[in-house]
N, C-alpha and C positions, 0 to 999 in steps of 0.2 A: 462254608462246608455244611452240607446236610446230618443233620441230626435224626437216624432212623429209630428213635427210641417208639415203639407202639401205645405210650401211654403219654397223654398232656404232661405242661409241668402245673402242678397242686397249685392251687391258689389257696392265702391261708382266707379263714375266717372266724367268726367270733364260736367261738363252746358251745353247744346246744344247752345246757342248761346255765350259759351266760344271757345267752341272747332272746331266749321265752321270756325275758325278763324286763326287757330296754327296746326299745325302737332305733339303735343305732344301727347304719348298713349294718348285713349278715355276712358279705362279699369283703374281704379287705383289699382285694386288687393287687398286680404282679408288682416286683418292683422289680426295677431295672434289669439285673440282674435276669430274673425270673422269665420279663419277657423276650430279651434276648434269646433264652434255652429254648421259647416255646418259638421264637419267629424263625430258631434253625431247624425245625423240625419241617417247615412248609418247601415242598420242591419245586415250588415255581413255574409250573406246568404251564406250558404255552396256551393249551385252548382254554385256560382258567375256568374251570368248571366252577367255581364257589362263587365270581363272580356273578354267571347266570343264572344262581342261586339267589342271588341277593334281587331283593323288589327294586331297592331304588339304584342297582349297579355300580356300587363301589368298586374299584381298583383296588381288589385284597391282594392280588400277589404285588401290587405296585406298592402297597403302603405298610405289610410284612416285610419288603425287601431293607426299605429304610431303619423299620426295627433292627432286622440285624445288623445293620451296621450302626446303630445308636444314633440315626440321623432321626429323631423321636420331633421333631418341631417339622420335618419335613414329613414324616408319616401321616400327623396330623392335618396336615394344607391336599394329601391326596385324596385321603378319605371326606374331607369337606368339601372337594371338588364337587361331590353330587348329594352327598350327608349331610343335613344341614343339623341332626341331632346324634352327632356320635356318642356321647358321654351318656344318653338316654339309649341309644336302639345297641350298645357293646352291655348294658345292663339287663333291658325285660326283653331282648328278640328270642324268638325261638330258635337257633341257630341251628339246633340239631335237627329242623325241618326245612332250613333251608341253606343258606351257607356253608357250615360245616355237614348237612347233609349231603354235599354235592362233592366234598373234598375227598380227594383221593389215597389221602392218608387214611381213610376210615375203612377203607374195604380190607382192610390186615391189620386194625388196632383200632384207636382213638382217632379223629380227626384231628385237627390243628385248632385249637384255642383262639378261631377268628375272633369268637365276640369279647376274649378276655385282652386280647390284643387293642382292639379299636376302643375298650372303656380304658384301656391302660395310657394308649397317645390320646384321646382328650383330656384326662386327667393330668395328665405331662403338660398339654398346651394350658389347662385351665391354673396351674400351676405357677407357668414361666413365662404367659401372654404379658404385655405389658401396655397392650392398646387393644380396643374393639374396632373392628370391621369398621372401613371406611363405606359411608353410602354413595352407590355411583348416583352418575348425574341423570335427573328425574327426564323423562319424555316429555311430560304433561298430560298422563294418562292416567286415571282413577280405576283402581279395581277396587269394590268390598268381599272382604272372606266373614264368613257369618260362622264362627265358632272359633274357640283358639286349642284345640285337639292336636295331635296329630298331622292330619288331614290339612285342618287350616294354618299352621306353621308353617309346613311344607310350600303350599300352594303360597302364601304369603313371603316366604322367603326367598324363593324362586322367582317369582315376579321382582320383588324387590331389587332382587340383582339383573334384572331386565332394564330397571329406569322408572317402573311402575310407581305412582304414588298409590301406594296400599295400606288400608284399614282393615283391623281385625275388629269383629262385634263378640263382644264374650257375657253370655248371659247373666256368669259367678262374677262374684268381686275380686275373683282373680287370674289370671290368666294361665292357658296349660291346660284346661281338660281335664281326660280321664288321668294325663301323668302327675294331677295335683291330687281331685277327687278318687281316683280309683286304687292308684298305685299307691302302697304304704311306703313309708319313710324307710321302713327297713330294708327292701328292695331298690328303693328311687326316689334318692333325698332330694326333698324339697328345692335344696338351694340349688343342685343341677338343673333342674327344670327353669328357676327364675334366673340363671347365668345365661344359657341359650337364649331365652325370649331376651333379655338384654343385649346379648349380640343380633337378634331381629331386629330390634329398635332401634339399633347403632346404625344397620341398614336402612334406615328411613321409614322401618315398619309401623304405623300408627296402633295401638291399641286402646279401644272402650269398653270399658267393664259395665257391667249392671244393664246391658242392654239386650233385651229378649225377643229376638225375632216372633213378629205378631201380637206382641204388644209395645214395644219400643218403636216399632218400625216396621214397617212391610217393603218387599221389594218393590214396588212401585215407587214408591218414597225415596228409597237407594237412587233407582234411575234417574228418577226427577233431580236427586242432588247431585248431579253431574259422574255417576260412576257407570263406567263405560260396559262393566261385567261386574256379574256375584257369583262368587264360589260359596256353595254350601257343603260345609264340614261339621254340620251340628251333632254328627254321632250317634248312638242308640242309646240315650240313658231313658228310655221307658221301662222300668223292669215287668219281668214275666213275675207270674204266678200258678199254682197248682190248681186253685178253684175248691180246695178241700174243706173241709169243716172244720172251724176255728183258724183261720187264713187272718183273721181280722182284731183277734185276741190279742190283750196288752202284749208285750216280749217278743210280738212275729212281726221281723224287717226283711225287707228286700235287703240283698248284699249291696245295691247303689244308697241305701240311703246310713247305713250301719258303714261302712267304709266313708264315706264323704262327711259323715258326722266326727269321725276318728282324724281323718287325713288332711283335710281342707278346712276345719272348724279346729284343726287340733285339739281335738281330747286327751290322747295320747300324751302332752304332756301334764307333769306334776303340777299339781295346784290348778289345772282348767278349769273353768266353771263351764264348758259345754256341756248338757246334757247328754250322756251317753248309759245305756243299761247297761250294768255290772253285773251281766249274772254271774251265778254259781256256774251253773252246767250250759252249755251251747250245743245246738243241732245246729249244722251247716248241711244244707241239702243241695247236693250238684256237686259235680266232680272235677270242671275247669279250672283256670288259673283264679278268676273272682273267686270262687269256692275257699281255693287254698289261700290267697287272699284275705277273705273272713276269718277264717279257722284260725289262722297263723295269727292276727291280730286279735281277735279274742284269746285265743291264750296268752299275752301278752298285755292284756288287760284283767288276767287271773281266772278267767274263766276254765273249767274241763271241758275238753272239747270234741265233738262225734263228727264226723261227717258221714254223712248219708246218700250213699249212689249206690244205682241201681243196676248198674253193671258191675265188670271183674275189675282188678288190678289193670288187666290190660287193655282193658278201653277205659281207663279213666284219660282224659283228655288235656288233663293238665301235665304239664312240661314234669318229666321225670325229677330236674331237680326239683321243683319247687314243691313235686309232692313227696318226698325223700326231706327237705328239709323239717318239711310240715311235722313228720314221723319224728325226727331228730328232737324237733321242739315239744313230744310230746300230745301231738292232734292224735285221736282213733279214728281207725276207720271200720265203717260199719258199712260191708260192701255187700251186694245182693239186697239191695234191701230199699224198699221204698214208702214212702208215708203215706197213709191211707187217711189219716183225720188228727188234728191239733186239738190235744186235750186240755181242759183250764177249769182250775173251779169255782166258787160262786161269784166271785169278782173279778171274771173273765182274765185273770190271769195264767198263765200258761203252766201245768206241770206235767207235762208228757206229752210224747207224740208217737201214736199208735201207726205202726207199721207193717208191712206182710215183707214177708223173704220172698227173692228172685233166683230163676235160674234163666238162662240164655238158651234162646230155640236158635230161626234161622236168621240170617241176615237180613239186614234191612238195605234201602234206599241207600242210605251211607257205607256199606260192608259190613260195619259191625253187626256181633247176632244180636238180637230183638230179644229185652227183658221179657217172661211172663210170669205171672206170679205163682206161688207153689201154694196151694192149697193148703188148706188150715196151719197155716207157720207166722199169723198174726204173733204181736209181740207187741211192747211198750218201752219205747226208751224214756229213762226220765231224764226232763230236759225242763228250766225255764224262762227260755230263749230260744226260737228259731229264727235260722238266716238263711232268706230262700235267694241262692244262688243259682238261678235256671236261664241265665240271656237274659238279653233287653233287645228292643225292638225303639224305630225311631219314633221322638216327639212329636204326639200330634198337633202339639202348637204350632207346629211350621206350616202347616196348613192353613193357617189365617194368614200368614205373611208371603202365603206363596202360590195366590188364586192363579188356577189354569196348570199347577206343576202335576204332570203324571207318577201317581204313584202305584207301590203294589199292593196284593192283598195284605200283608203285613206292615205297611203305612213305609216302606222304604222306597228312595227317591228312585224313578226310573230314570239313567242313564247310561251312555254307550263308553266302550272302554277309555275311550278322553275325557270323559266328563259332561259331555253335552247331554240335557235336557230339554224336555218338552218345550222350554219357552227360553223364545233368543234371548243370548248373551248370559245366560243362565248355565253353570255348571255343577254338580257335585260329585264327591268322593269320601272314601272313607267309609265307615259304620255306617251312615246316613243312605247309604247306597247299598252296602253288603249283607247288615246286620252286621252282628257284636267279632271283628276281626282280630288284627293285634297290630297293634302299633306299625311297623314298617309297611305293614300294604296302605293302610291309611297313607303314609308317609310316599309310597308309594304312587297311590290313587291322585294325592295331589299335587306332586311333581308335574304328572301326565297331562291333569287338567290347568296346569300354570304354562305348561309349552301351548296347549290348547285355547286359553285365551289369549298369551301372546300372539297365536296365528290369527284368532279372529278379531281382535283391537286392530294389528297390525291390516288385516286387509277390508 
């Protein structure tokens, strides 16, 4: 029986002034109960609109249907039918831009609680599994994936289940990416990420740590060691920067190295001896999901914390919850506003970052209207610590590992929507290809390019 209520059912979560506090999930996830109320809410619409929403095409009204009926171990085998990380992509996906964007419940209320639904059955399966995936039987065919992202799971997991004998190359000493380095533990614990990659492994998936394409190894070398194709899923971790005065001052980090210092180096926990800055006051500059990211994690290493975008409320570009959490936790925001120069004094240390006020003209290239600045409404936050959260662009190391690959002006890989690039047997996907995306297109990208080498090994 359909449930027409117009509001989701509540998922509970930790107190905002519990959780500024600890790095445990913020999300406590449905229980039983919970998710049944929200899977009777879904009508099961024949032309599945949420599915065509989704990058990599899961069966949500197939694997909703089983929620309501408490068939919760079979929910989970539908959605991994083509999701090879549901307990990750029901966590950080954007759904209200894609998924539950599409659902038809949303045109007269709330949509349907997809993405609380699919972390609730992998959570169930990671609960009540009592074996990993069995690996099928190998072909006798070598793929290399060069990153373990996203992008390169996907593409590596999907082969895998082909027959493929597949190796991941993973630069860190640990495998996962941006969902190890990027994503905070409070959002996307640690240990979901290393439970997935051990169900890859289960699959036959080989993984090497510490290996950096262009210095470890060059694609020629790949070839010469008998691998038939390379997928490159190396991502965008080159951070931007503003180019301002004082850019270079002790206390000013890029969001990729202030996040991977906390996340992947664990600073975060008590007693670490990672080095990480403890400031007082934090300036977070940029307004995406990295942004809130930072912000969220500096206050929870005690810092006060601004963030700084240069647009309104309504273009800031981070996921409504995560910048609503941020608020909860106690982040400012300090919107219209953008930094003109990083102030520090005699010992190039950081105490302020001088700013001017914004107001929005016309639109630009993307629809949003175009910040310009308002005349004489300079100002000074005091801050000492900045965290310049503005994108990243991809590695240029991969350029030594990857003589003759066509790239663009911004150093990302040129390729066609399969994956295919300038040099045979050669594919990429992901950030590496898009710039700074979000997880499921990644996830997405190398799906398509895993069906893509399978066609061209196979002929």
């Amino acid at each position: 029986m359909i449930d027409h209520s117009l509001k989701k059912t509540q998922m509970a979560v930790q107190p905002p002034e519990e959780r500024c506090k600890n790095f445990r999930e913020v999300a406590l996830g449905y229980t039983e109960e919970q998710a049944r109320a929200e899977a009777a809410r879904c009508l099961g619409c024949k032309n599945r609109p949420c599915t065509d929403g989704c990058p990599v095409g899961v069966d949500i009204r197939g694997f909703i249907a089983h929620i309501k009926e408490g068939n919760y171990g079979e929910a989970y085998e539908v959605i991994s039918r083509t999701s090879l990380l549901p307990a990750v992509c029901g966590r950080v996906c954007p759904q209200e831009k894609q998924c539950e964007g599409k659902c038809v419940r949303g045109i007269k209320g709330e949509p349907v609680g997809i993405g609380r639904l699919e972390r609730f059955a992998a959570d169930f399966h990671a609960k009540t599994a009592t074996k990993l995936p069995e690996a099928p039987e190998k072909n006798g065919k070598r793929v290399a994936v060069i990153g373990s992202g996203p992008a390169g799971l996907a593409c590596a997991g999907e082969l895998a289940r082909r027959g493929y004998d597949v190796t991941v190359f993973e630069a860190l000493h640990v495998a996962g990416g941006v969902l190890v380095y990027g994503i905070p533990e409070f959002r996307l614990p640690k240990e979901i990420v290393a439970r997935s990659i051990e169900e890859l492994e289960a699959l036959g998936v080989h993984i090497v740590t510490d290996a950096v394409a262009g210095k470890s190894f060059t694609l020629g070398e790949l070839r010469e060691a008998g691998f038939g194709a390379v997928f490159l899923g190396t991502g965008a971790g080159l951070p931007k920067f503003m180019g301002i005065k004082g850019e270079n001052a002790k206390g000013v980090f890029s969001a990729n190295e202030y996040l991977t210092r906390v996340n992947l180096m664990k600073a975060y926990e008590e007693g670490s001896e990672t080095p990480v800055f403890r400031a007082k006051r934090v300036a977070v500059v940029g307004g995406g999901n990295v942004a809130m990211d930072a912000a969220r994690t500096a206050r929870r290493l005690g810092a006060e914390v601004t963030v700084v975008y240069r647009r309104s409320r309504a273009e800031l570009p981070a996921r409504e919850e995560e910048a609503a959490h941020a608020e909860e936790e106690g982040v400012l925001f300090r919107l219209l506003a953008n930094p003109k120069e990083i102030l520090t004094d005699g010992e190039d240390n950081v105490i302020g970052m001088k700013c001017v006020e914004m107001e929005l003209g016309e639109p630009d290239a993307s629809g949003r209207r175009r910040p310009r600045e308002k005349a004489g409404s300079e100002f000074v936050l005091g801050t000492d610590c900045v965290i310049m959260a503005l994108g990243t662009s991809p590695n240029p190391l991969l350029k030594r590992a990857t003589a003759g690959l066509e790239t663009g002006e911004r150093g990302e890989i040129v390729a066609d929507e399969d994956g295919r690039t300038s040099l045979e047997g050669v594919f990429a996907g992901g950030d590496a290809v898009t710039g700074s995306a979000t997880v499921i297109l990644a996830m997405g990208a190398g799906k398509r390019a895993a069906a893509a080498i399978d066609e061209y090994l196979k002929n």
